[in-house]
FIFI-515083 format. One record per residue (C-alpha): x, y, z; residue in one letter. Coordinates in steps of 0.001 Angstrom, whole numbers, padded with zeros to 6 digits, always signed. Layout:
N
XYZA...
***
This chain:
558
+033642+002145+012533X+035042+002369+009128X+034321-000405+006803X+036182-001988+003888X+035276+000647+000963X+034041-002489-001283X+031498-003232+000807X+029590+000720+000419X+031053+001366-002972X+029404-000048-006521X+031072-000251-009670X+030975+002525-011899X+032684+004704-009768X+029067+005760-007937X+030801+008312-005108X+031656+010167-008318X+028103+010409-009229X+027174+011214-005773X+029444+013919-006041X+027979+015374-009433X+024274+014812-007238X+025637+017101-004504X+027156+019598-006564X+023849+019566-008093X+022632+020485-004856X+025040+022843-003816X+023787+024778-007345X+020265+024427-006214X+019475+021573-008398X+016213+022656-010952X+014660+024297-008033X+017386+027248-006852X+016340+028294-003089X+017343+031962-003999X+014992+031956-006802X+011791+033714-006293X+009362+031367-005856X+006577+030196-008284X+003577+032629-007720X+001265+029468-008923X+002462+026978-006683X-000685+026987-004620X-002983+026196-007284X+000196+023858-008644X-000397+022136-005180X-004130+021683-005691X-003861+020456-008820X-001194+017672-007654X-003996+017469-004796X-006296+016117-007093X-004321+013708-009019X-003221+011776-005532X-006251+011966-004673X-007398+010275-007327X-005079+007316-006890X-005388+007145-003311X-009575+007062-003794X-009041+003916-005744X-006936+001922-003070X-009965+002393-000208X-013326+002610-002759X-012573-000765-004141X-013251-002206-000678X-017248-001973-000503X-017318-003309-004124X-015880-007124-003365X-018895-008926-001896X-020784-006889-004932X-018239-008857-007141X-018666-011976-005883X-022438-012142-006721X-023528-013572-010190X-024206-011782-013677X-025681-009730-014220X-025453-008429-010727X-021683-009041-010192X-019131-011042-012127X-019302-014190-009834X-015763-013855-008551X-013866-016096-006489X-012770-015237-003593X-009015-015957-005235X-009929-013556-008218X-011030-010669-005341X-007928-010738-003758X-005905-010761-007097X-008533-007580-008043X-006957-005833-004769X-003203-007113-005054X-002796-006555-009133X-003318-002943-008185X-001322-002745-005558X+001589-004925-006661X+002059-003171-009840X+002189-000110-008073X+005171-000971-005609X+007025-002666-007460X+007364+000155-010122X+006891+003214-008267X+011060+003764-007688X+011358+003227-011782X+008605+006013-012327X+010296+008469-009794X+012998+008304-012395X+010963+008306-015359X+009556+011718-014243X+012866+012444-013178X+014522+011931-016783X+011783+012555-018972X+010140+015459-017122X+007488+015106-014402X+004288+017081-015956X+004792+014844-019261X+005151+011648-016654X+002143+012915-014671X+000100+013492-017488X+000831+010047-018919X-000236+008900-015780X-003782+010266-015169X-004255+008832-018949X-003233+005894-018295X-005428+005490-015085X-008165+006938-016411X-007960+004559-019542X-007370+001248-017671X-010414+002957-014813X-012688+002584-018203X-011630-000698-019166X-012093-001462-015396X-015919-000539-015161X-017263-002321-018610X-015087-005805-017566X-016740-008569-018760X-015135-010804-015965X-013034-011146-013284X-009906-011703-015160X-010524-008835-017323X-011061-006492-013979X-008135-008186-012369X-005896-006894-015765X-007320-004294-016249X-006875-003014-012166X-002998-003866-013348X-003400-001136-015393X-004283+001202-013092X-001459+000130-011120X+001154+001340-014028X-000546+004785-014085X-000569+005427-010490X+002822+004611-010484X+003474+007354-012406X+001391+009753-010908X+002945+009408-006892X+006805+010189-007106X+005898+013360-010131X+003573+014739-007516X+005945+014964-004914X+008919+015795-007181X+007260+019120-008653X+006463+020212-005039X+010426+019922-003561X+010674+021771-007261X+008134+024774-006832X+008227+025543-002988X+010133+027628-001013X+012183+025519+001745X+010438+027532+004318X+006709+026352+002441X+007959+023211+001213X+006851+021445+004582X+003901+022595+004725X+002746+021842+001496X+003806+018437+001822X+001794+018277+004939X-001304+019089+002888X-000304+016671+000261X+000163+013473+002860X-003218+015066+004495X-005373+015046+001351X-003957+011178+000985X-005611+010737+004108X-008875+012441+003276X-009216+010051+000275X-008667+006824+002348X-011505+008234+004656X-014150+009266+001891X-013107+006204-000300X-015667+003386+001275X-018585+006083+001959X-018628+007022-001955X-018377+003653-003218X-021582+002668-001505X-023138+006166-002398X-022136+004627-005802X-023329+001054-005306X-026830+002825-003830X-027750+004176-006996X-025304+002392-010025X-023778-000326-011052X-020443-001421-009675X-019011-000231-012501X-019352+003431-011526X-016916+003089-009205X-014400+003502-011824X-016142+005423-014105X-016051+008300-011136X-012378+008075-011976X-012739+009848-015507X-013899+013248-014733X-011319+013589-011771X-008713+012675-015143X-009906+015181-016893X-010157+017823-014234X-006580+016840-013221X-005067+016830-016174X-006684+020156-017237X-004990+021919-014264X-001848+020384-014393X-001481+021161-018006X-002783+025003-017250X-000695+025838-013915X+002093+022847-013202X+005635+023608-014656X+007668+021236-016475X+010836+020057-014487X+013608+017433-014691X+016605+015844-012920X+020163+017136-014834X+020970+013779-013375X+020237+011374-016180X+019958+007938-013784X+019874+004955-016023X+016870+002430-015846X+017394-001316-014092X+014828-003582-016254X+016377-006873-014789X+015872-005754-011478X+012245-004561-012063X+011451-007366-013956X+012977-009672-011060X+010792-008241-008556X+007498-008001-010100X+007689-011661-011478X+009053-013154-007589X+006681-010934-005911X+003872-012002-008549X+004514-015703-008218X+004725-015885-004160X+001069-014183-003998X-000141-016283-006507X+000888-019374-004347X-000580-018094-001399X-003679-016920-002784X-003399-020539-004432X-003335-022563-001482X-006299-020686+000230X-008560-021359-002891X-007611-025259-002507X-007340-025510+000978X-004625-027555+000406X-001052-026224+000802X+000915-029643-000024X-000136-029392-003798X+002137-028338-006332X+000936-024754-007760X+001002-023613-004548X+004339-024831-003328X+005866-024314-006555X+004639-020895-007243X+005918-019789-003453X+009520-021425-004005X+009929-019855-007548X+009091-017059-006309X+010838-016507-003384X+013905-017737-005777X+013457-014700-008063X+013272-012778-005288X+016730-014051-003861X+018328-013564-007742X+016612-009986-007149X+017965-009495-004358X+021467-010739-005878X+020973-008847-008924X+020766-005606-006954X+023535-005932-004747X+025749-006351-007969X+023965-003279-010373X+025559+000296-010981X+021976+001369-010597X+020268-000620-008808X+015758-000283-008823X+015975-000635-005199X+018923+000935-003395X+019325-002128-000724X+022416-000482+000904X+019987+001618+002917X+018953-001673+005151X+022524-002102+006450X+021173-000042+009207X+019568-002139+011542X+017139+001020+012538X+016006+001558+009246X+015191-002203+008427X+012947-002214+011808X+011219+001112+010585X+010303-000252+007357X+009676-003213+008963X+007132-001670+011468X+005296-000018+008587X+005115-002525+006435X+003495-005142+009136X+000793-002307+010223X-000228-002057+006243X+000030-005541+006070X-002609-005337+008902X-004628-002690+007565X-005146-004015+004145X-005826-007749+004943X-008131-006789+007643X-010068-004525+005615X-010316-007073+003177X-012428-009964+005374X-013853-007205+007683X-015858-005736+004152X-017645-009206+004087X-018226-009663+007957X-020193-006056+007745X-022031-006765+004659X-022282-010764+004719X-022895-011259+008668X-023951-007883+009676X-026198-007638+006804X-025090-004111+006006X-025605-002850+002673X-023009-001078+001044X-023357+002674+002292X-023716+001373+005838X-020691-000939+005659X-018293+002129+004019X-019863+004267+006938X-018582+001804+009487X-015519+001784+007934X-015148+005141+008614X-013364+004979+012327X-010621+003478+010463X-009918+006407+008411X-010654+009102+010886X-008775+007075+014027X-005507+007484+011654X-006335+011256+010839X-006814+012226+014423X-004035+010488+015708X-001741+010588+013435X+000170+014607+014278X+000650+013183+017696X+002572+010699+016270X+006060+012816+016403X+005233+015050+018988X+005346+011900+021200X+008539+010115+019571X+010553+013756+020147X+009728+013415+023915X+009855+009257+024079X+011340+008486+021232X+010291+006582+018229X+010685+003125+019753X+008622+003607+022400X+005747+004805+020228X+006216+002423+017285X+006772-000178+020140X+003281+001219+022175X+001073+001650+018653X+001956-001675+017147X+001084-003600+020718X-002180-001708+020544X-003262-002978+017078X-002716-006092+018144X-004669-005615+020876X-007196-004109+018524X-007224-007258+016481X-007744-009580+019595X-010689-007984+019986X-011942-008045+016615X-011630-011839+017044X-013827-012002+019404X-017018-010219+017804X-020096-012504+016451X-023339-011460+014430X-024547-009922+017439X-021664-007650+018441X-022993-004424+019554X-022390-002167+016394X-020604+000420+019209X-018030-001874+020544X-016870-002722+016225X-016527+001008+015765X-014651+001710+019214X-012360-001445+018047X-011438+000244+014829X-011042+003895+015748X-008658+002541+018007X-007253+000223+015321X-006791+003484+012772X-005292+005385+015622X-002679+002870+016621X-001560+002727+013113X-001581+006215+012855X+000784+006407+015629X+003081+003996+014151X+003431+005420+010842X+004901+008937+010811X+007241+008104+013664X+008646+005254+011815X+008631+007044+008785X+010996+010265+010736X+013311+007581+012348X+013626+005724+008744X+014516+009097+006946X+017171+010199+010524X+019051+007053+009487X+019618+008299+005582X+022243+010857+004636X+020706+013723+002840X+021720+012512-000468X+019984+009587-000220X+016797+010509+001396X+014755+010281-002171X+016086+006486-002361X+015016+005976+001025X+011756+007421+000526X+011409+004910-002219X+012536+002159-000530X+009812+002958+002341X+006520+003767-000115X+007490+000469-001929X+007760-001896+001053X+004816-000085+002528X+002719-001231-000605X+004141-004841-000856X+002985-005190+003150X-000479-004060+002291X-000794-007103-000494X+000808-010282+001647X-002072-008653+004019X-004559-009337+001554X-002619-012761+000160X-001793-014340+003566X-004757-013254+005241X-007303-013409+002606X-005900-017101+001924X-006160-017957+005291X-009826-016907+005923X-011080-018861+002588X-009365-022036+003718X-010427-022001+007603X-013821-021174+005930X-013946-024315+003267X-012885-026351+006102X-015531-025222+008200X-018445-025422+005824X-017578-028791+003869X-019450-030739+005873X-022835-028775+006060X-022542-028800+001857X-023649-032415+001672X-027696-032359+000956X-026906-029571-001576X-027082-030150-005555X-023765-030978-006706X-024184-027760-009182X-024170-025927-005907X-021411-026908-003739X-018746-025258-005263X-020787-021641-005147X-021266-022267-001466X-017867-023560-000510X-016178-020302-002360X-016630-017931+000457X-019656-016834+002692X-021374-014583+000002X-021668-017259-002153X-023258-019282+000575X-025718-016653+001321X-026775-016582-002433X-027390-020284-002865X-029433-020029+000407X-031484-017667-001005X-032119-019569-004397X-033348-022293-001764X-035737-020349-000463X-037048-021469+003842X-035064-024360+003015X-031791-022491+002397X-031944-020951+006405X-029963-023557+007942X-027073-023394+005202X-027124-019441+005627X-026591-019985+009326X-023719-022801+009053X-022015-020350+006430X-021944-017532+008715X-020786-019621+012049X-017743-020903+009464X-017073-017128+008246X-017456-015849+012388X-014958-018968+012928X-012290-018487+009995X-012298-014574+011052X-011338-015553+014423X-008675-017713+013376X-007590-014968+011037X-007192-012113+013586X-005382-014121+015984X-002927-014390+012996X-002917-011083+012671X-002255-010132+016104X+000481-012805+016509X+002162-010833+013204X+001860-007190+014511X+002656-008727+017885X+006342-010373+016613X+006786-006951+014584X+006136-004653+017725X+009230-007105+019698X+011148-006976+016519X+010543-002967+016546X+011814-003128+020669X+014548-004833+019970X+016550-003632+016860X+014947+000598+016444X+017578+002398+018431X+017854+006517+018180X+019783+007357+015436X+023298+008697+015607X+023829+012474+014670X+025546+012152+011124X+027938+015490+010751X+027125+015626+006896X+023365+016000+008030X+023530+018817+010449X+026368+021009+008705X+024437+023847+008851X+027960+025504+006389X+029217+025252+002966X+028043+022220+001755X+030775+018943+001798X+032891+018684-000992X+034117+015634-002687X+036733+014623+000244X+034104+014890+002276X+031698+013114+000305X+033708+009978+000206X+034693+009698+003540X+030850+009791+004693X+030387+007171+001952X+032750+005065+003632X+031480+005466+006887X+027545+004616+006402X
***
C-alpha cells in the first residue's frame, strides 16, 4: 500500500539521482554488457583472489595466536584477556564500520588506485603489527589493518561486476565468495605452522609477500574503473558509528575485566555509546547521503535476514574466541593441533554451504534459516557440556555440525535479504548486510568474551588465596595466566592448574548456554518476521528498462 512520499523520499531531490543511477544503467554504466569482454579478466579475478584472500587470512589466523599473546615477554606480550579481545574487535570494528565509505571511495576515486592503497596500507599496519612492543601497540596497530581491508573488499567486488560478462559474472563471484572460504579454513592451520617454527610475529609478517604479490598483479592485469556517479561522503555519520560502536564494546569488554558491571566505565561507556548510536541512527534518517542506507530495514524480511546473519557471526566469532583457549589451555593442544581442530568449522561451512539455496528454492528460506539457526544452538548445547576429557571425536563432530548449520543459514539469508531490495539498491543492501555481518562477529567476541572472563574470576577468586600477592592478578586474568603461574610454582602449582581449568570448563558452560539462548531467540525471531518476498514488477521486467515515471512510483511504493 502506498505510503506518504515523505516517509521514502530524502531531501535533495534523491529519486532524481536514482534516476541519473538508472539511466546509468540503462547505458551500461562503466561496464557496457555489449562490450566485448576483458580478455584478462581471469587472471584480473585471481589477482582480486589474492588480495581477499589476504584479508580474509587475517580474520581466522589471528585465532591460534591469543593464548600465545597472553604469555609473558619475551614469549608473548602478557595480554589481558580485555586487550585480546580488543586485538580481535579493533580489526574487525574498523572494518564494518567503514567498509560502505570505501565502496565509495573506490567508487569515486577509482577502484585499482583504492585497492592498491589498500594492500599498502595492510601490509604497512601487518609490519607494525608483528614488531609491537605491547598489547596496545598490536591492538592499534590491528586498527590499521582494519582501514586497509576496508578498502580492499567493496574494490574487489566492484572491478568484477566491471570486467565480467553477465553470463560469467556469477560465476566468478562464486569463486571469489569460495576463495573467502578457503582462507577461513587454512587460516588457523598456518598460524600454528607459523607458531611451530617463529615467533608470533610471523603471523603478520606472512602478510607482506602476499602485498607485494597482490599488488604486482593488480597493477600488471586489473583495469582502472569508476562510478560517473560522484556520491558524496557522510563523515558525521561514520564518525557517529565508529565512536557508539567503539564505546559500547569497550563497556562490555570493561565489565568482564572487572567482574563488576555496576561500576561506572562500564555503565557509562555502554550508555554513551548506545546514545551515539541513537544520534547515528538519527543522523542518518535525516542525511541526503546517508553511510548506511537505513530505509532498506523498513522491510520486516530484510531486518530478520540481517538479523539471522548477524547472530550466527556473532556465534561464530565469540565461540571461536574461548574455544582457542579450551583446545590449547585445557586440552593441552599446541598450536598446530588446536588450528587442525579448528578445521571442521571451516570445512562444515564449505560443504554445506551450496545446499544452502537449493533447499530454500524448494522450502523456502525461513524454513532453512529457521532449521540451521536451531541446529547451532543445538551445536552449542553440546559444546557446553564437554570437559578435559571429552573424546577429541565427539568436539570435532560438534563443530562440523556447528560450521554446517551456519553455512546453511548464511547464503539463504543472504538471497532472501537481496529478493527484498529493488535492483537499484542492491549495492546499498549488500553494504548494509557485510557491515552488520562484521559488527555481529565483534559483540560475539565483546559479550561473550566478557562473559567467560567474569564467570571465570568469579570462579577462581577463592582458590587465589595462598598465592603471592604479585601473583594473583596473573592468575585471576584468564586460565592461561593461571597455567603459567602454576608452572613458576613448580609440584606445588598442580592444584591451582586444576582449580583454573574446572573455573575455565565452568565459565565455558555458562557461556554456551548464552550462546544458545541468543541463536535460539534469533532462530524464533527468524520464524516469525522472514516471510517470502513479494515479486517487485521493476525487478522482473525482463523489457526496456523503467523510466523516470516509473522510477518514482516504485520509490513510493517500497
Amino acid at each position: 500500500m502506498p505510503r506518504d512520499e515523505s516517509e521514502i523520499l530524502m531531501p535533495e531531490k534523491p529519486v532524481e539521482r536514482q534516476e541519473r543511477e538508472q539511466a546509468t544503467e540503462r547505458r551500461g554504466g562503466d561496464a557496457p554488457e555489449a562490450a566485448a569482454a576483458d580478455p584478462r579478466r581471469w587472471r584480473v579475478l585471481a589477482a582480486l583472489v589474492v588480495s581477499l584472500v589476504l584479508v580474509v587470512l587475517d580474520t581466522s589466523i589471528v585465532s591460534v595466536a591469543l593464548r600465545t599473546l597472553a604469555l609473558p615477554t619475551p614469549d608473548g606480550l602478557e595480554a589481558s584477556n580485555s586487550q585480546l579481545q580488543w586485538t580481535v574487535d579493533s580489526y574487525t570494528l574498523v572494518f564494518a564500520t567503514l567498509l560502505i565509505t570505501a565502496g565509495l571511495a573506490a567508487d569515486r576515486m577509482g577502484r585499482k588506485r583504492t585497492l592498491l592503497a589498500g594492500l599498502l596500507v595492510f601490509g604497512a599496519f601487518s609490519a607494525a603489527s608483528a614488531y609491537s612492543h605491547s598489547a596496545a601497540q598490536l591492538i592499534a596497530a590491528r586498527a590499521g589493518m582494519g582501514i586497509g581491508a576496508a578498502l580492499v573488499v567493496p574494490a574487489t567486488l566492484a572491478i568484477i561486476t566491471n570486467v565480467f560478462p553477465p553470463r560469467e559474472r556469477a560465476k566468478a563471484i562464486g569463486l571469489w565468495a569460495a576463495s573467502a572460504g578457503l582462507a577461513v579454513a587454512i587460516g588457523p592451520v598456518t598460524g600454528g605452522l607459523l607458531l611451530e617454527h617463529y615467533w608470533w610475529g610471523s603471523l603478520f609478517l606472512i602478510n607482506i609477500p602476499i602485498v607485494l604479490v597482490g599488488t604486482v598483479a593488480i597493477a600488471l592485469f586489473v583495469p582502472e574503473s569508476a562510478d560517473p556517479i560522484r556520491r558524496p561522503f557522510d563523515p558525521v555519520g561514520i564518525l557517529l558509528c565508529v565512536a557508539g560502536l567503539g564505546l559500547l564494546v569497550l563497556g562490555i569488554i570493561k565489565g568482564g575485566e572487572t567482574g563488576d558491571w555496576a561500576v561506572v566505565p562500564v555503565w557509562a561507556n555502554m550508555l554513551a555509546g548506545l546514545a551515539l548510536l541513537a544520534c547515528f541512527v538519527a543522523w542518518e534518517h535525516r542525511s541526503a547521503h546517508p553511510a548506511l542506507d537505513l530505509r532498506c530495514f523498513r522491510d520486516a524480511r530484510f531486518s530478520a535476514a540481517v538479523a539471522a546473519i548477524a547472530v550466527v557471526f556473532f556465534g561464530l566469532l565469540g565461540s571461536s574466541f574461548y574455544m582457542i583457549f579450551y583446545l590449547q589451555s585445557v586440552r593441552g593442544y599446541n598450536a598446530l593441533q588446536a588450528g587442525c581442530c579448528l578445521l571442521p568449522l571451516a570445512i562444515g561451512q564449505i560443504a554445506l554451504s551450496p545446499h544452502s539455496t537449493i533447499l530454500a528454492r524448494r522450502l523456502g528460506a525461513r524454513a532453512v534459516c529457521t532449521g540451521g539457526m536451531t541446529l547451532t544452538a543445538l551445536t552449542f548445547l553440546g559444546v557446553s557440556v564437554l570437559d578435559q576429557n571429552s573424546p577429541l571425536w565427539v568436539c570435532e563432530a560438534l563443530f562440523f555440525l556447528m560450521g554446517g548449520a551456519m553455512g546453511y543459514v548464511m547464503p539463504a539469508a543472504t538471497s532472501s535479504a537481496m529478493a527484498t531490495l529493488p535492483r537499484h539498491r542492491a549495492g546499498t543492501g549488500a553494504a548494509v548486510l557485510n557491515s552488520l555481518r562484521q559488527v555481529g562477529g565483534a559483540l560475539g567476541v565483546a559479550v561473550l568474551g566478557s562473559l567467560l572472563a567474569s564467570r571465570y574470576h568469579d570462579q577462581i577468586d577463592h582458590h587465589l588465596g595462598p598465592l603471592p600477592p604479585a601473583l594473583r592478578p596473573h592468575a585471576q586474568e584468564s586460565v592461561a595466566g593461571a597455567l603459567t603461574v602454576a608452572d613458576r610454582l613448580g609440584p606445588t602449582g598442580s592444584g591451582l592448574a586444576g582449580h583454573a581449568v574446572d573455573a575455565f570448563i565452568s565459565a565455558m558452560r555458562v557461556t554456551s548456554l548464552t550462546a544458545a539462548g541468543v541463536t535460539f531467540l534469533g532462530a524464533l525471531a527468524v520464524l516469525v518476521t522472514l516471510r517470502a518476498p513479494r515479486v517487485r514488477t521493476a525487478d522482473t521486467h525482463t523489457g526496456p528498462a523503467p523510466g523516470p515515471a516509473e522510477t518514482h512510483s516504485a520509490s513510493r511504493t517500497e
